[in-house]
C-alpha positions, 0 to 999 in steps of 0.5 A: 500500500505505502508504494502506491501512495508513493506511485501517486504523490510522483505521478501527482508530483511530475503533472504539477511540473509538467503543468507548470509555465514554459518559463519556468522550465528556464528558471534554474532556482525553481526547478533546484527548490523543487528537486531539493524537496522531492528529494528530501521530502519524508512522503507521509509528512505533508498528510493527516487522516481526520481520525489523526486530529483529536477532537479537541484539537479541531479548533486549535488549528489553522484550517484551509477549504482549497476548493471555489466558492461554490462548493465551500458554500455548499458546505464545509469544515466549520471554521475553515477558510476558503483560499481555492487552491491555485490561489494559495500561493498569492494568498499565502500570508493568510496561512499561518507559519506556527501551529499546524494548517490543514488544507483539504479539497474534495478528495485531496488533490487540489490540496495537495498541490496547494500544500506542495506549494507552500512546502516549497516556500518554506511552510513546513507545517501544513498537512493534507487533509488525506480523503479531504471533505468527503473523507472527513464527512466520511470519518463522522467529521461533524462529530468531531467539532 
């Protein structure tokens, strides 16, 4: 199982590079910084299950909804800000540096490009949300605030 997931952080890894502007392909400090955290990045340590998060600790932490508008209105983590995911990075100083952020989208791979991005700009406590809203709502979320 942790191949697979390792398989799928790599495929998601290389679409994200793969996507990124023809001008960045040029630009050597971006394409060093993302090698140096592939590289020395522990695979695991930018996820969390919602059943990792103690109940009490739901209201201490930084909680980020990576999806549009819509779909946060339609519901959400209570608490959670809405910053979509591709705007993560011009909004980057709302996310706070100390304590833990949890960034989740549907299923978690918008976050996860969200929270690449931040890893990359030095944030080193932001998590995934592994499952995101569905799998929260899935583990009895609602339950849990």
């Amino acid at each position: 199982m942790p191949h697979k997931k390792i398989v799928a952080f790599l495929a998601l890894a290389s679409f994200m590079t793969l996507s990124l502007p023809a001008a960045a392909a040029d630009n050597p400090a971006a394409a060093k910084a993302m090698e140096e955290y592939l590289e020395f990045t522990e695979y695991g340590s930018s996820l969390i299950l919602p059943q990792q998060i103690p109940a009490e600790d739901w209201k201490k932490i930084q909680i980020i909804d990576a999806r549009d508008a819509e779909q946060y209105a339609q519901g959400h983590i209570p608490g959670a800000l809405n910053v979509e995911w591709r705007q993560i990075v011009a909004r980057r100083q709302e996310v706070r540096r100390d304590g833990l952020v949890v960034v989740y989208c549907n299923t978690g791979s918008l976050s996860a490009q969200a929270v690449f991005s931040l890893r990359l700009l030095g944030w080193d406590n932001v998590k995934v949300l592994q499952g995101g809203y569905e799998g929260w709502k899935a583990a009895g979320g609602q339950n849990k605030l």
